[in-house]
N, C-alpha and C positions, 0 to 999 in steps of 0.2 A: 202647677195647678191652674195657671191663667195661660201659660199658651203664650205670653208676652216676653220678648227679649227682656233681660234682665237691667237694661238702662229705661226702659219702660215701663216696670213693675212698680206696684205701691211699696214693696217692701222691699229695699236693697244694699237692708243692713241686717245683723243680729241685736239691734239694741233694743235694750229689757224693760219690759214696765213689771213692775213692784205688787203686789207680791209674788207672782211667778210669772213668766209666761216671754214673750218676745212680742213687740209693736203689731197688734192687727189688722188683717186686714180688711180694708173696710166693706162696707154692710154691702154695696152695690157691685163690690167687686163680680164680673163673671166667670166663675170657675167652672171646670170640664165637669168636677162630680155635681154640682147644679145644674149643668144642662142633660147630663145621664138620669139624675132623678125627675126630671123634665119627660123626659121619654119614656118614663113608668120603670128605670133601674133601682134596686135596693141597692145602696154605696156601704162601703166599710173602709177605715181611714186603720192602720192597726202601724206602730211602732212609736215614733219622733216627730211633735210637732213644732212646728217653730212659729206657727203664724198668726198666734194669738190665744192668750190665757183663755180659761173657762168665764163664760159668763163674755165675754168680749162679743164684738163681730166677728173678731175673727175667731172664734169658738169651730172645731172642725162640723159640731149640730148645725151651726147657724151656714158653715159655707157650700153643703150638700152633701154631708154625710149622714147615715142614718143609723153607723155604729162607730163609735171610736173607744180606740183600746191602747194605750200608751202613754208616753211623758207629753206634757201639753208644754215643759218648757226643756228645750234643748239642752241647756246645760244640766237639768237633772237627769241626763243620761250621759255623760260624758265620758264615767267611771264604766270599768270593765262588768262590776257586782254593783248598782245603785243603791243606794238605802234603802230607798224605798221600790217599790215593783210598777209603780204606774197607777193611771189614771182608766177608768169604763165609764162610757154612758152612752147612753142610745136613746133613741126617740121611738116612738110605737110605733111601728109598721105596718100598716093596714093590709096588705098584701100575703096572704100565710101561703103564699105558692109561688116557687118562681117560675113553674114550670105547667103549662096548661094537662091539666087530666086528658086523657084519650077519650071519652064521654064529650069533655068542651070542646074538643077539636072536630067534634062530628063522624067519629070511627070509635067503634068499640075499643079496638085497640089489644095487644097482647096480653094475658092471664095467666 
């Protein structure tokens, strides 16, 4: 996510804070899907997260994702069938295109 060797990352353990989730990271961090949503990209984060419960900084909403869909704590997917099936939330997307119409692009375009 940061681009940074791993003796250089804020996060360079799996240890857990209570009630779910694995140590966050923090609010300033610069992560790639931050700078892609920077650039005008829609992000989606989907499987295993380890970098911080909901509601944290390091919430995958808070570090540049604009959909996440999965376990926000590592170890509740450890199991082959988990209990439970995961975590969804998204932020609202102002963008309902990701691709310009042929009209915006100044050519009619194929029909």
């Amino acid at each position: 996510m940061t681009g940074l060797h791993p003796g250089h990352a804020p996060i360079r353990d799996n240890r857990e804070v209570q009630p779910e989730g694995q140590f966050p990271l923090p609010a300033e961090t610069q992560t790639l899907p931050k700078l892609l949503q920077q650039s005008g990209y829609i992000t989606g984060a989907f499987g295993k997260w380890g970098l911080g419960g909901p509601g944290t900084a390091g919430d995958p909403l808070r570090q540049g994702f604009d959909r996440f869909f999965g376990y926000s704590c590592q170890r509740a997917a450890h199991n082959y069938y988990p209990p439970r099936f995961g975590q969804q939330h998204s932020r609202a997307i102002e963008k309902p295109s990701l691709f310009p119409l042929p009209e915006a692009a100044g050519n009619s375009g194929c029909r």
